[in-house]
C-alpha positions in Angstrom: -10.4 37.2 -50.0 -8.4 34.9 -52.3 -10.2 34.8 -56.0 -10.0 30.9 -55.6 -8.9 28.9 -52.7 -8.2 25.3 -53.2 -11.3 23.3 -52.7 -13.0 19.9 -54.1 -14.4 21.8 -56.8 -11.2 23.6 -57.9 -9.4 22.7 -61.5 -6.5 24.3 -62.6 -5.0 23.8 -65.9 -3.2 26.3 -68.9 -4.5 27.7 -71.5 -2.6 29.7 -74.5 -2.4 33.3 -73.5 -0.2 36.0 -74.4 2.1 34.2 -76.4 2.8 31.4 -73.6 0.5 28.9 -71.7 -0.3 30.1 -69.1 -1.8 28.8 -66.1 -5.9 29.1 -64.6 -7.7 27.8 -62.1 -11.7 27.4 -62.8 -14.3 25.8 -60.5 -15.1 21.8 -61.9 -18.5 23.3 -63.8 -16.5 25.3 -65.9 -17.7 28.5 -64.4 -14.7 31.5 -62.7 -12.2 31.3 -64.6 -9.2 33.1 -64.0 -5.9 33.7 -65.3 -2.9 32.8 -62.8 0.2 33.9 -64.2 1.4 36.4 -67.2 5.4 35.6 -67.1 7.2 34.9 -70.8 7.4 31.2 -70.9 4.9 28.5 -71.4 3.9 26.0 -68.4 3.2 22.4 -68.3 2.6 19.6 -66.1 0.9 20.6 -63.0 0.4 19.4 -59.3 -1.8 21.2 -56.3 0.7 21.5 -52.9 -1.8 20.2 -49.8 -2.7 24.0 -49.2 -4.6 24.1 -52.1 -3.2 27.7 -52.8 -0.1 26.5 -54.5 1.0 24.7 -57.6 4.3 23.0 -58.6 4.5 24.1 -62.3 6.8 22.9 -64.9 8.6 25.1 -67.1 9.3 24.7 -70.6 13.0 25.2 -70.2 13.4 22.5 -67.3 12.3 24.9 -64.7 10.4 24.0 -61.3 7.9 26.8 -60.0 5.9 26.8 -56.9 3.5 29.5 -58.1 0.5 30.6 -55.6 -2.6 30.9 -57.4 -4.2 34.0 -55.6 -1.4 36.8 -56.3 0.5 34.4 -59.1 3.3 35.1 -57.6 6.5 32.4 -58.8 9.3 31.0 -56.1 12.0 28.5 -58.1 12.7 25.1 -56.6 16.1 24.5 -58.1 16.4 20.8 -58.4 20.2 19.3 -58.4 20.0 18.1 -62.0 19.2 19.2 -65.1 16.9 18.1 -68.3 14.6 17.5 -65.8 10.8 16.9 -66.9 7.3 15.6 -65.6 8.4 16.9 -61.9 5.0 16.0 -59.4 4.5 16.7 -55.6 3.7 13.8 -52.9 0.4 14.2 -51.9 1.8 15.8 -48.5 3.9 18.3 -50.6 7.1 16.9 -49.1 9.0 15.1 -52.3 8.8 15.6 -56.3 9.3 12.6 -58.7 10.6 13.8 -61.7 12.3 12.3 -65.2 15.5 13.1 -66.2 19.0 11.7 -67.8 22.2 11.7 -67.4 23.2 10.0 -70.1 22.8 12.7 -72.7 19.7 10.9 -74.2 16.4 11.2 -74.6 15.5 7.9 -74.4 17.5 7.2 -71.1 15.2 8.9 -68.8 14.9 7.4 -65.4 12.8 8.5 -62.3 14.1 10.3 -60.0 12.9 11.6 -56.1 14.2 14.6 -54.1 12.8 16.5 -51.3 10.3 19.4 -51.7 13.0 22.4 -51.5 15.3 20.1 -54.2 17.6 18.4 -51.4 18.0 14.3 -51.2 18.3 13.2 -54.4 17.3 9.4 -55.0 17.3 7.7 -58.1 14.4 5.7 -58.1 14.9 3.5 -61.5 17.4 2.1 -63.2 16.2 0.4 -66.3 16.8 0.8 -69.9 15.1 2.9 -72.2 12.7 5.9 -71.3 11.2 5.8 -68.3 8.9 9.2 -68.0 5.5 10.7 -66.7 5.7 9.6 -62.5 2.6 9.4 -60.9 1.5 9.4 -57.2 -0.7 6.9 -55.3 -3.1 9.3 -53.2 -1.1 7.9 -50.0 2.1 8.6 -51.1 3.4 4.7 -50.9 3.4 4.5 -54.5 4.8 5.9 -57.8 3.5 5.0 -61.5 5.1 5.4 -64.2 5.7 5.0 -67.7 8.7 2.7 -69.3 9.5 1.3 -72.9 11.9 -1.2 -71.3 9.3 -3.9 -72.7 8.4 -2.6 -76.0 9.6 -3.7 -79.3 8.9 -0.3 -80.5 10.1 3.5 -79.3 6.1 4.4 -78.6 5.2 1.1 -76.8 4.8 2.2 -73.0 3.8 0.3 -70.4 2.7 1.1 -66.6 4.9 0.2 -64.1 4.4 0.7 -60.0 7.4 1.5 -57.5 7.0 0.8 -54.1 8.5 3.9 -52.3 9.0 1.7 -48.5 11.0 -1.5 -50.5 11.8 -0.5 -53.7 10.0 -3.1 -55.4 8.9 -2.9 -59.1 5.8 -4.2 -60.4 4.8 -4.1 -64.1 1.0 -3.0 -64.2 0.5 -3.6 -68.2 1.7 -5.3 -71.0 1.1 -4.9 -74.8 2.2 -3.0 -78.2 0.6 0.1 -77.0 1.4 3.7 -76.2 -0.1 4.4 -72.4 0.5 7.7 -70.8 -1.1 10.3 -68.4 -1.5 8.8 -65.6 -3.5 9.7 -62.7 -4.1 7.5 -59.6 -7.9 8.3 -57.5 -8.2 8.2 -53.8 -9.6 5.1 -54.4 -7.3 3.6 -55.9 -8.4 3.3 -59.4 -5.9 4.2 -62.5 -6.9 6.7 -65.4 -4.7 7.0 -68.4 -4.8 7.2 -72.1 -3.9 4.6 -74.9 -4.1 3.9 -78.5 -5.5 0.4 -78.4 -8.5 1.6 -80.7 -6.4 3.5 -82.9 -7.3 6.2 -81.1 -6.5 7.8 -78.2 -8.7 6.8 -75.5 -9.0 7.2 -71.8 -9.2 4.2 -70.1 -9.4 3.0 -65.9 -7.9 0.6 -64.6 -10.0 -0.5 -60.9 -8.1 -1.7 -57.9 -9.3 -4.9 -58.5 -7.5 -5.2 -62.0 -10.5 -4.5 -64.4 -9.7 -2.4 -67.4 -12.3 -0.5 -69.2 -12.6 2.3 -72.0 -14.1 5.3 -70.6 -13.9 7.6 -74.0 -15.4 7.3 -77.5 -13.7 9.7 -80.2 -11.5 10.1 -83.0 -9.8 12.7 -81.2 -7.0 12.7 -78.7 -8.4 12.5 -75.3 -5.2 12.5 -72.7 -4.2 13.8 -69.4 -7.6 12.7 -67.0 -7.3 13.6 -63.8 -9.6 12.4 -61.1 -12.2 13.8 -58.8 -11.5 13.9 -55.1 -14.7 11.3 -54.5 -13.4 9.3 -57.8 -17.0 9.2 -59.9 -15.7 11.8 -62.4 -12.5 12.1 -64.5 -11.8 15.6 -66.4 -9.1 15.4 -69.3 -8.0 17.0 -72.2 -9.6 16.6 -75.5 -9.3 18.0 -79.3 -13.2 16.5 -79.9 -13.7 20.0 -80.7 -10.6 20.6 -83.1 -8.7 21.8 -80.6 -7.4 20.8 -76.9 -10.0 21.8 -74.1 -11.3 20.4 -70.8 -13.9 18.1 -70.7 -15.4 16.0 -67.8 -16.7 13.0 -67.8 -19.3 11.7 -65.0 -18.5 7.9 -64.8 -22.0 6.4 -63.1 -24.1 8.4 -66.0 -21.4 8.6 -68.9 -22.6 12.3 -69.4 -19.4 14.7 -70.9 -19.3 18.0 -71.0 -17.1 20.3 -72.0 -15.6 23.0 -69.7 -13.8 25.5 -71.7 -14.0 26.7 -75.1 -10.8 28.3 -75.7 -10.2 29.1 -79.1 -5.8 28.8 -78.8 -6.5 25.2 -76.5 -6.7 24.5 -72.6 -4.6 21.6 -71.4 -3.5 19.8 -68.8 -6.4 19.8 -66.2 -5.5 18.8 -62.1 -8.2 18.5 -60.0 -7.2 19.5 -56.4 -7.8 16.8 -54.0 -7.0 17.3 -50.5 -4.8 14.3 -48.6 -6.9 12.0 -46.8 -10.2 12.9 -48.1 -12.2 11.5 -50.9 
């Protein structure tokens, strides 16, 4: 029987181990934790294939790994360019967005789209400045992002929506602020963090428009990522000193931490299945 098999309660993130960051899966109470993979290179930015016993995983040297979390073992996507970063699956596991350039900048980033085996490249943007950190819509119709084409400053970020059927672009914020993380819920409400307090926060943004803070701390809360029935947001905190998992329960403002790793835990993904809140 598989040690954990994607369900509404599943959470995988990585956690320093080894030398590397590794990545773990852990049930959403903090509880079964287990160690995924064990190979010589740290891991980032995470999404859950539609199986729920897969994970696209980025590399810290630009590569793409579809990595199954019951034997941990790692097949490469090989993507048709390169410098690429922030690569997420659709919700039906059929395309990745990604960032990359081709300009030979780091601040030239655009967002890109190919198929889920790396064929059918589409560029997606093409706006000045750094445009980073896609993000899907739980129906796949949309992708958010993150662009400084409005900011007077290299860390002011705002979020934008593409419209995968027309094309259209829609800015979502504006303001001398640093937004990033994103994470879209089932229902349609945003999570991400900004520094509008001076610190970073994580805040929602509702369907409807409404913007509120859902964090109070001086440290750096980031990367929330949603609960398949959208009343709870885990993310990554250094409250503590250093980064771990946290959850926050949005009707009852309760937190609690989920891991206590001494070397951090970062980037938490809650596994939502398509179609199902």
């Amino acid at each position: 029987m598989p040690v954990h098999s994607g369900t509404s309660t599943t959470i995988a993130y990585i956690a320093f181990s080894e030398g590397f960051w590794q990545l773990w899966v852990m049930d959403s109470d903090g509880t079964r934790r287990s160690q995924v993979t064990r190979t010589p290179y740290d891991k980032s930015k995470l999404s859950w294939y539609p199986d729920g016993t897969h994970l696209l995983v980025n590399g810290s040297q630009g590569q793409i790994n579809k990595v199954n979390i019951d034997s941990g073992a790692e097949t490469p996507i090989e993507l048709p360019l390169e410098g690429v970063a922030d690569a997420v699956l659709s919700p039906d596991g059929r395309q990745i967005a990604f960032s990359a350039s081709v300009a030979d900048a780091v601040d030239r980033n655009d967002i890109w789209l190919v198929d889920a085996l790396g064929d059918n490249l589409r560029k997606l943007t093409r706006m000045q400045g750094l445009q980073h950190e896609p993000a899907w819509s739980s129906d796949g119709r949309f992708l958010y992002f993150l662009s400084g084409i409005t900011g007077s400053a290299k860390q002011d970020h705002d979020l934008w929506q593409y419209q995968l059927s027309s094309g259209a672009l829609t800015q979502l914020t504006s303001g001398k602020l640093y937004h990033f993380d994103i994470d879209a819920s089932a229902q349609g409400a945003l999570a991400y963090s900004n520094n509008s307090t001076g610190d970073y926060e994580i805040w929602m943004k509702s369907g409807s428009g409404e913007v509120t803070r859902l964090t109070h701390s001086q440290g750096l809360d980031s990367r929330p990522s949603w609960s398949p029935d959208g009343k709870t947001v885990i993310f990554e905190s250094t409250r503590s000193g250093v980064p771990n998992i946290w959850k926050l329960e949005l009707e009852s403002g309760l937190i609690k931490q989920l891991t206590d790793e001494k070397t951090g835990a970062r980037h938490p993904t809650w596994f939502r299945q398509q179609g199902r809140s």
